[in-house]
N, C-alpha and C positions, 0 to 999 in steps of 0.2 A: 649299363650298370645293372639293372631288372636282368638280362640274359645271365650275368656272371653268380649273380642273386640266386637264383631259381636253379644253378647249373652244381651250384655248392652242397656236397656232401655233406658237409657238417654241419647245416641247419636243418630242424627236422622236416618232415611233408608236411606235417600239421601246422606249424609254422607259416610255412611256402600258400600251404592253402589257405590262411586265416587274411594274410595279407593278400595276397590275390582277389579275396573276396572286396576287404576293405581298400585296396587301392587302386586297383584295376578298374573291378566293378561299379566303384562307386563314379572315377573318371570318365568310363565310356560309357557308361547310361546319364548322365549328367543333361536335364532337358532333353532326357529323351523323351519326353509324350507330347512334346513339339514334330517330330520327326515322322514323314512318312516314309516306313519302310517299304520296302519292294522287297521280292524273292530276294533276288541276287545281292541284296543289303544283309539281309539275314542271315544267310545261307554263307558269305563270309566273313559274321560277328561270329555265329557259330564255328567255323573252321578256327579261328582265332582262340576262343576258348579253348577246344579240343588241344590245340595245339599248346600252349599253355599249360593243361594239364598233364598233356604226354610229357614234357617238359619237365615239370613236376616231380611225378610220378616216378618217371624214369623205363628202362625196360623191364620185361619181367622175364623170368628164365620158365621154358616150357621143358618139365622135366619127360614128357615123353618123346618132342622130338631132339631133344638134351642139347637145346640152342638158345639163344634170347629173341625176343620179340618186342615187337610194340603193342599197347593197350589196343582191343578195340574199343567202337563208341560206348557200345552196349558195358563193356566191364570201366570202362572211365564213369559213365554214369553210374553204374553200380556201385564202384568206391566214394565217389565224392557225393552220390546221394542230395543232390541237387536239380532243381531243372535250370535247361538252357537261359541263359541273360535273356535270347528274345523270347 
């Protein structure tokens, strides 16, 4: 349901990301400061997020090589202006 959610043109990013933050976020941290992480816990909540917002987000059109791409990390964090869940 969330994939078809997130995959929909007609609702806006702003949208997409408000609820993300509110439902996602709020599920997967839930008793988190019970929890010991390790690297490789982290390393894929992070992947997760990323992926979510590529999701989101969508591709962007790079007019110099006049193709589409995907976000990297660095411009995902720059648009949503957030830090990492962990």
């Amino acid at each position: 349901m969330l994939q078809t959610f997130f995959r929909n043109k007609n609702i806006s990013k702003k949208l997409k990301l408000r609820l993300k933050n509110i439902i996602i976020d709020k599920t997967l941290t839930y008793a988190s400061e019970t929890w010991i992480l390790t690297k490789r816990d982290s390393k894929q909540i992070n992947n997760f997020e990323r992926k979510l917002y590529r999701r989101i987000l969508g591709p962007v059109y790079d007019n110099e090589k006049e193709n589409w791409r995907i976000l990297t990390n660095k411009e995902i964090y720059a648009i949503v202006k957030k830090p990492t869940i962990t």
